[in-house]
C-alpha positions in Angstrom: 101.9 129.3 -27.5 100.4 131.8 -25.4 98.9 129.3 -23.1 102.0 127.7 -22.2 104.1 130.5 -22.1 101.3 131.1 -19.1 101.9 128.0 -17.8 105.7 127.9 -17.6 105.1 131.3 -15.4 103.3 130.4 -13.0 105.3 127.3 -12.8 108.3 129.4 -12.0 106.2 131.7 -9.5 105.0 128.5 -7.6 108.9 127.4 -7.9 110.2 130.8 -6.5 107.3 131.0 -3.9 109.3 133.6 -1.5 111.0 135.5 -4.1 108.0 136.1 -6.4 105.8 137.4 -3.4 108.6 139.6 -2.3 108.9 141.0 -6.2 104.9 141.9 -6.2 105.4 143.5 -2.8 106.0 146.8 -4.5 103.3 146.3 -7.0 101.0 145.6 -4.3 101.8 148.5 -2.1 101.1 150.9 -4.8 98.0 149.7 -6.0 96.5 149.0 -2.6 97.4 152.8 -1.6 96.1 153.8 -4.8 92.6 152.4 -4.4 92.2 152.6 -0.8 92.9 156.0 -1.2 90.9 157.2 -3.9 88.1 155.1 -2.2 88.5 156.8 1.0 88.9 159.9 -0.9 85.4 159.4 -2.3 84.2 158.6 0.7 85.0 161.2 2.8 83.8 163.7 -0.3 80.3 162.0 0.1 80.1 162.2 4.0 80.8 165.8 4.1 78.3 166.3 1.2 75.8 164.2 2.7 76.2 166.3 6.2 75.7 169.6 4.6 73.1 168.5 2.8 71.5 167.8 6.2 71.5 171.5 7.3 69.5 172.4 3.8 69.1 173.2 1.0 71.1 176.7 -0.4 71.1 177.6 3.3 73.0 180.9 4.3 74.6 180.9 8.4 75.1 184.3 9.5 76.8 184.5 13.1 78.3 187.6 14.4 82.4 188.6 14.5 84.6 190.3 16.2 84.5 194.3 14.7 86.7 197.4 15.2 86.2 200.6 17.4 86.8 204.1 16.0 90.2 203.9 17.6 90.9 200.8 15.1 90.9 198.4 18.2 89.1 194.6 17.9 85.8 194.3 20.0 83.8 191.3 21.0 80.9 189.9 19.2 77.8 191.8 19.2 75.4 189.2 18.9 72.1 190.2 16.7 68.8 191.3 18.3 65.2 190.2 17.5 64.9 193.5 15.6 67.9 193.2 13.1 66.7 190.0 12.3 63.4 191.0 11.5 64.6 194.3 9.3 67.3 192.1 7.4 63.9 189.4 6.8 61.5 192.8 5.6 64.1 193.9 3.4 65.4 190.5 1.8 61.9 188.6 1.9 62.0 188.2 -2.0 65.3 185.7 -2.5 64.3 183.8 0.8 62.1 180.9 1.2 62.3 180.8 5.1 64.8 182.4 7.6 65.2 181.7 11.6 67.1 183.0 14.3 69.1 180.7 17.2 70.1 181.4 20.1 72.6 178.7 22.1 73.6 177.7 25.2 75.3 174.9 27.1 72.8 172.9 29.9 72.5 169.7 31.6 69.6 167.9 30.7 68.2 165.2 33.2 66.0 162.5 33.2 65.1 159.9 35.7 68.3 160.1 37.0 70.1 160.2 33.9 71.6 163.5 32.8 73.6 164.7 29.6 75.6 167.9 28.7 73.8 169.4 25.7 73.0 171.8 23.5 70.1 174.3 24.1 69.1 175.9 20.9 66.1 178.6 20.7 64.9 178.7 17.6 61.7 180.8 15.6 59.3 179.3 13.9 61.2 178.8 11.1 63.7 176.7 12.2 62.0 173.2 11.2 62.1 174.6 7.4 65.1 176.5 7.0 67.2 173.8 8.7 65.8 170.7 7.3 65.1 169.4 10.4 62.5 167.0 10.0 60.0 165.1 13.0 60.1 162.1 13.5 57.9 161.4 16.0 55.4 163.9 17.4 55.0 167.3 15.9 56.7 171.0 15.7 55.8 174.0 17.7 53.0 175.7 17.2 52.2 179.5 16.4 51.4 180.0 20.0 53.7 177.8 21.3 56.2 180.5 19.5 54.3 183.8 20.6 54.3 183.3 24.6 56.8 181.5 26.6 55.5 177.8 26.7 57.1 175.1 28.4 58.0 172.8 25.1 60.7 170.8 23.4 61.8 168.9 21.1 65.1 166.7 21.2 67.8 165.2 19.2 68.5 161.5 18.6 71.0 162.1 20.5 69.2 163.1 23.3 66.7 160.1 23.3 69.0 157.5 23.0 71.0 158.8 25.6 68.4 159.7 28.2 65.1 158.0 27.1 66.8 154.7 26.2 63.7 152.4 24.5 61.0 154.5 26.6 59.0 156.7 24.3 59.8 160.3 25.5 56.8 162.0 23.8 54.8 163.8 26.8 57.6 163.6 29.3 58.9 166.2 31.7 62.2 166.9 30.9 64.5 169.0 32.6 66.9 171.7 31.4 69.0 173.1 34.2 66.2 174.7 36.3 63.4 174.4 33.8 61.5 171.7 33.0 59.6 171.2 29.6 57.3 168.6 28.0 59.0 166.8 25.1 56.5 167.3 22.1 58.5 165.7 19.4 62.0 164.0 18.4 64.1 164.9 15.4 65.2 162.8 12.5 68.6 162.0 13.3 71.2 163.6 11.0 74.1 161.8 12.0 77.7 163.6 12.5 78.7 166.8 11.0 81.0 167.4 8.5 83.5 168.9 11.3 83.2 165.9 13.6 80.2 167.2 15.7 76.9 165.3 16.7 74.1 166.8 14.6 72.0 165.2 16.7 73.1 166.0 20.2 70.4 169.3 21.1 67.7 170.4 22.2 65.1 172.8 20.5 62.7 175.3 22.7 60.9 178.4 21.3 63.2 181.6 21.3 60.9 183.2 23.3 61.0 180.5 26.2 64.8 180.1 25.6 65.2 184.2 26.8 62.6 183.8 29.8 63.9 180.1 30.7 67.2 179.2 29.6 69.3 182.8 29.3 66.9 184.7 31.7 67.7 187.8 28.9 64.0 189.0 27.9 65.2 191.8 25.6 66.6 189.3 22.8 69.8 190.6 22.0 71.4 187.6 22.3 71.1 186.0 18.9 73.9 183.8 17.7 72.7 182.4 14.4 70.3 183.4 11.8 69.7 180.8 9.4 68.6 181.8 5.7 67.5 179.4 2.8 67.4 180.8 -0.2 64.4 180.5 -2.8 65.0 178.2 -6.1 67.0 180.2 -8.7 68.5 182.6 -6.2 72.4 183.0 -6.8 74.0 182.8 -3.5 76.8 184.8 -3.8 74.9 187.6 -5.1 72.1 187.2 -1.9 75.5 186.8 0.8 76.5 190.3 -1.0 73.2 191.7 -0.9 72.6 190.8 3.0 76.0 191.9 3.9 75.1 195.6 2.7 71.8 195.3 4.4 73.3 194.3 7.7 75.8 197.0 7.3 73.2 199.4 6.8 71.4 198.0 9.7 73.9 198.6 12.1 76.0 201.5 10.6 78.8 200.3 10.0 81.3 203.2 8.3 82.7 202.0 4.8 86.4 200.5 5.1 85.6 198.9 8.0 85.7 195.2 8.6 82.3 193.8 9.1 80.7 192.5 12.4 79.5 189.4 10.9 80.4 186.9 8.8 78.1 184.4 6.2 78.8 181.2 5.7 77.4 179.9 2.4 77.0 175.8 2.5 77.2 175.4 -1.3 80.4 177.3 -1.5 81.8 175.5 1.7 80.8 172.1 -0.4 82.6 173.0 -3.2 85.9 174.2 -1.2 85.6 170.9 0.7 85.1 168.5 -2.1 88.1 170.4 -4.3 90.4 170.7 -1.6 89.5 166.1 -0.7 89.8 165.7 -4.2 93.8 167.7 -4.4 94.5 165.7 -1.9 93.7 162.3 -2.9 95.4 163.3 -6.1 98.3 164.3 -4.3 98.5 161.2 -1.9 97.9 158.8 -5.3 100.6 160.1 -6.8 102.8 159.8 -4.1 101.5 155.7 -4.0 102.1 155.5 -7.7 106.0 155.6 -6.8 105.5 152.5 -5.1 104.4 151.3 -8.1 107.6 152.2 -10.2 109.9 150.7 -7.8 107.3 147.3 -7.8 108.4 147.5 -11.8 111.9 148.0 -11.0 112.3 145.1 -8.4 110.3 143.0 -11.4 113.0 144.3 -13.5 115.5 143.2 -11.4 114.4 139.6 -10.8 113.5 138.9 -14.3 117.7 139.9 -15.1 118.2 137.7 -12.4 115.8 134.8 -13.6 117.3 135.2 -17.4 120.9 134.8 -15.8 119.7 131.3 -14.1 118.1 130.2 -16.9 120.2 131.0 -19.4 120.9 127.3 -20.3 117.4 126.5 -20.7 116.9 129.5 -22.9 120.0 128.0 -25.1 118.1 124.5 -24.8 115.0 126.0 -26.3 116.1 127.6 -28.9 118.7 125.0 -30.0 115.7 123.1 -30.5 114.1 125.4 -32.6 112.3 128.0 -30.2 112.4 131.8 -32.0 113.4 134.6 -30.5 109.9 136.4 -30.3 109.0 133.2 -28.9 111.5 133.1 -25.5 110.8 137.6 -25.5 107.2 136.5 -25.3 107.9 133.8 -22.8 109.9 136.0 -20.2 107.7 139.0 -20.9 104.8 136.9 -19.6 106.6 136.1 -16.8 107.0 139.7 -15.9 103.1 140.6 -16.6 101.7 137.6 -14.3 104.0 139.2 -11.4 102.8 142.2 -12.1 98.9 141.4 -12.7 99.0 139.3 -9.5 100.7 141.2 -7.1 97.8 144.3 -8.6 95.5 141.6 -7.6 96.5 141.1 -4.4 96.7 145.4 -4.0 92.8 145.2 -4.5 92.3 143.0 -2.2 94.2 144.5 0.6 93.0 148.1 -0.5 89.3 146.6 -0.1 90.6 145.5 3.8 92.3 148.6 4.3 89.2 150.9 2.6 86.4 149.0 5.3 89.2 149.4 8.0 88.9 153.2 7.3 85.5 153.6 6.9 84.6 151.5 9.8 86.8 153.5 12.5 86.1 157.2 11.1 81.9 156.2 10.5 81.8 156.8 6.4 79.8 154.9 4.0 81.4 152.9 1.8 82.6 153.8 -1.7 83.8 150.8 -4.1 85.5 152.6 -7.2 85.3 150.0 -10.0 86.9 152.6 -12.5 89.9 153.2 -10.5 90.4 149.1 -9.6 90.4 148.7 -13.6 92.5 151.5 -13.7 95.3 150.1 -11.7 95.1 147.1 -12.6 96.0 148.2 -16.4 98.7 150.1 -14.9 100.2 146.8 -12.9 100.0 145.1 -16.3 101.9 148.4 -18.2 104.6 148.2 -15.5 105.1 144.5 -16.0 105.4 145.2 -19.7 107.6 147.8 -19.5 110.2 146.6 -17.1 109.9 143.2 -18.0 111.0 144.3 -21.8 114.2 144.5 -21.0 114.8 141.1 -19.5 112.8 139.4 -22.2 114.7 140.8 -25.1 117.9 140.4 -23.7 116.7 136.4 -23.1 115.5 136.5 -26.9 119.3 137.8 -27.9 121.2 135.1 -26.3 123.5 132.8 -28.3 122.4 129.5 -28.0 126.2 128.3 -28.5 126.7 130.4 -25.2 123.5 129.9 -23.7 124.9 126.2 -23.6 127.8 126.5 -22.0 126.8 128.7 -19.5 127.4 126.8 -15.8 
């Protein structure tokens, strides 16, 4: 009985072509909003995570902010010096695992004739370690390297691909704005950041060579970034606390008063970015579910329709001995195979829609199984529950009637 009762349906969705596709366009709105988005909710979660992750492990960023005078009035930054770095290293040396200051600037880096806008970093001998930054050809800098001011790089992927093209660049003479160093090695490439930016797009060159070379400022006061990973175990909000009284101390700032730096903690900032992507592909389903109760009302609306057109069949079929629960079944299988196929055809287009996506904004992609079953359950629930009403009031006609209805 069940078996035909499929078979009559999609009899009379082949017969009603047009009209049956237009009745699962609800359905299949809802459902492909609701996966894609989930999926590309995922997605975008994963990318972010996976970008952080790059930078290191329970890494700290400490950069300087804008402060207040003794009249009350904001300053600029006051970028750290060599020697707040290393007092904030001897007095917090037993949470950290490594720790690295950076200094940046913008400079034109050419190559046989090719040239590129980049991003100068100098970094300590730390850097490599604290950052994650891993070789992958040739090798770091050396202690010495790092002690006098030695005419070595190392670049991005960026930076190869751009300049270099398929030429190996190890041992070449590359030059940054007036300077020219020899590329001793080529980072890992780390792909886009989780604000948009190229990761990979920079060049590295001892701090000390970056102050004679790059920003011709030999006193190194102009540190931008100090970079801080933490040691297994470590709580980071406790160390971001306990640095942020030590750098206080270090540069007497009176209490009340707003400080001259700021920390940026990478596992907090993965948390606030996950929760915040995972609100708002909550948010945006829901909103896509609605689509899926007006799909059930538009089924709702054809299956009256249908029961109205047929309503001398329906008095055939029972005349000839057809129950009631029979022709409720009938019509309310009617109502789930709309239902079921246009959630069906949601997938598919979500699938489209979710490479579409992930394709133009450079994500991996995420295939939620869980949530395909999930609305696809749901598609089925709606056809049951608006087709109810259609099918029973089918199952309650009077044959007598149902006969001589014209």
């Amino acid at each position: 009985m069940i078996w035909n009762a499929f078979v009559i349906a999609f009899r009379q969705i082949r017969r009603n072509f047009l009209r049956s596709i237009l009745t699962m366009l609800g359905i299949i709105i809802g459902v492909a909003s609701v996966v894609s988005m989930v999926n590309f909710g995922k997605a975008t979660t994963l990318n972010i995570t996976k970008s952080i992750s790059s930078l290191g492990s329970n890494l700290l960023i400490i950069k300087p902010s804008k402060s207040l005078d003794s009249r009350g009035v904001s300053v600029g930054k006051k970028l750290f010096s060599l020697r707040e770095v290393n007092l904030l290293r001897s007095r917090i040396e037993g949470q950290i695992s490594s720790l690295s200051p950076a200094s940046i600037a913008n400079a034109i880096a050419q190559y046989e004739g090719r040239n590129l806008l980049t991003n100068i970093y100098g970094v300590g001998d730390e850097y490599f370690k604290t950052t994650n930054s891993q070789i992958a050809s040739g090798r770091e800098f050396d202690s010495e390297e790092q002690e006098v001011v030695s005419k070595v790089c190392v670049i991005g992927d960026t930076i190869r691909a751009t300049l270099y093209k398929e030429k190996n660049p190890l041992g070449s003479q590359l030059r940054i704005g007036n300077f020219v160093c020899e590329v001793v090695g080529v980072l890992k490439p780390k792909g886009q950041g989780a604000m948009g930016q190229d990761q990979d797009d920079l060049i590295l060159v001892p701090i000390k060579t970056f102050n004679s070379q790059i920003n011709s400022n030999a006193s190194l006061n102009n540190i931008k970034y100090v970079y801080v990973s933490l040691k297994d175990g470590v709580d980071s909000t406790q160390a971001v606390k306990d640095i942020s009284k030590i750098l206080r101390d270090i540069r007497d700032v009176k209490e009340g008063s707003k400080d001259p730096f700021s920390i940026m903690d990478t596992k907090e900032i993965l948390k606030t970015i996950s929760s915040t992507t995972q609100m708002m592909t909550i948010f945006i389903t829901a909103i896509a579910g609605i689509s899926l109760l007006v799909g059930g009302i538009g089924i709702m609306n054809i299956m009256l329709v249908s029961v109205t057109e047929r309503t001398k069949e329906i008095g055939i079929r029972i005349a000839i001995g057809a129950t009631g629960a029979e022709v409720l079944l009938q019509f309310l299988v009617e109502a789930v195979v709309l239902s079921f196929l246009g959630g069906f055809l949601g997938v598919l287009f979500a699938v489209g829609v979710s490479v579409g996506l992930i394709k133009f904004f450079d994500m991996p992609f995420v295939f939620d199984l869980q949530i395909v079953l999930y609305a696809l359950a749901f598609s089925v629930f709606i056809g049951i529950l608006f087709g109810y009403l259609p099918a029973r009031r089918a199952s309650k006609l009077n044959p007598i009637e149902a006969l001589r209805h014209e």
